[in-house]
C-alpha positions in Angstrom: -85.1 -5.0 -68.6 -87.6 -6.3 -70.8 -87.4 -6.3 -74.8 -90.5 -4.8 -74.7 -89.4 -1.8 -73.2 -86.2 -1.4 -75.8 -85.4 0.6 -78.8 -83.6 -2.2 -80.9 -81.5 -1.2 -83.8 -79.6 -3.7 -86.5 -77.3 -2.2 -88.5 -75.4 -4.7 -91.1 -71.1 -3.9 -91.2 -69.8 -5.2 -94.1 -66.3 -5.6 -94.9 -65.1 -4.4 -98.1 -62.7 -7.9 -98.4 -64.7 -10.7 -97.0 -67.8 -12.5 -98.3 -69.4 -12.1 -94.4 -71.2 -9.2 -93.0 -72.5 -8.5 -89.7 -75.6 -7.6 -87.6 -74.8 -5.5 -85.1 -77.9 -5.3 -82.0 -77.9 -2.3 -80.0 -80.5 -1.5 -77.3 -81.2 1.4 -75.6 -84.3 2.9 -73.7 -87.1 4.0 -75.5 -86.8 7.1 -73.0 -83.3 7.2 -73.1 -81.3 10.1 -74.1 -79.5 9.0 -77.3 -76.1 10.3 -76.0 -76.2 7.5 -73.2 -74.6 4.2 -73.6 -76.6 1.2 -75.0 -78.3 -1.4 -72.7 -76.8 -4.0 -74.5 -75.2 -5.0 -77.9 -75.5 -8.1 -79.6 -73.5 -9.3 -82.9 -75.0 -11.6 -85.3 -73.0 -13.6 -88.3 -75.1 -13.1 -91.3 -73.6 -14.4 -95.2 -73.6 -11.5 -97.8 -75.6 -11.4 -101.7 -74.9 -9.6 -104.3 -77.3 -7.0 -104.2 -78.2 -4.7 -101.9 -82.0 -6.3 -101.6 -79.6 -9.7 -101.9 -78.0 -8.6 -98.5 -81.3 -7.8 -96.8 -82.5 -11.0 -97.2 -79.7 -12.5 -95.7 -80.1 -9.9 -92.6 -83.8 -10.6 -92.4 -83.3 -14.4 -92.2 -80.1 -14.1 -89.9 -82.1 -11.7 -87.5 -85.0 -14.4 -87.7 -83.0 -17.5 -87.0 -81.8 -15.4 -83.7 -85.3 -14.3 -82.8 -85.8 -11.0 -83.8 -87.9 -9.7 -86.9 -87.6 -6.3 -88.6 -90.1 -3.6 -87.9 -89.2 -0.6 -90.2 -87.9 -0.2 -93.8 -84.1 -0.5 -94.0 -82.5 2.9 -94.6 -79.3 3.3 -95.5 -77.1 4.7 -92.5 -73.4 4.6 -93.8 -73.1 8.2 -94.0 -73.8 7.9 -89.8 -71.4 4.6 -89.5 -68.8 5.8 -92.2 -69.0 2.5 -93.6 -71.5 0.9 -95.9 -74.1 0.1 -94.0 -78.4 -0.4 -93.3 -80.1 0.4 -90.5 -83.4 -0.7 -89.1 -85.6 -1.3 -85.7 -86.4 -4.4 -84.9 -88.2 -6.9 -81.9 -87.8 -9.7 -80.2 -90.2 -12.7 -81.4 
């Protein structure tokens, strides 16, 4: 299926006792019932700042060096996760 036709989510897992985060990719249908299983998923490595707008930086340029830019505002999603977390759509470049 092509990127064009997916809903791509990031959503950065950090862990409380480690200086690393993740990215974690998750693709689904933009017709697809939200309750169905993802297309794909895809973790990225990505270091972690200081500050919240520290840490989006570092997932910006993480999901840029593995071809994929941000489309939408990060929001945070750790209520949804039950960990911290951010959440945002993004494409393929």
């Amino acid at each position: 299926m092509d990127d064009t036709a997916l809903l791509i989510c990031a959503t950065t897992a950090q862990y409380p006792y480690s200086t690393g985060a993740t990215i974690d990719l998750t693709a689904t249908g933009r017709d697809c019932n939200p309750d169905d299983p993802p297309i794909w998923e895809k973790e990225v490595p990505v270091a972690r700042g200081g500050s919240a707008a520290q840490n989006q930086q570092c997932a910006d340029d993480a999901l840029i060096s593995h071809g994929y830019r941000r489309t939408g505002q990060w929001m945070c999603s750790s209520e949804l996760t039950g960990y911290p977390s951010w959440t945002t759509e993004v494409t393929a470049i």
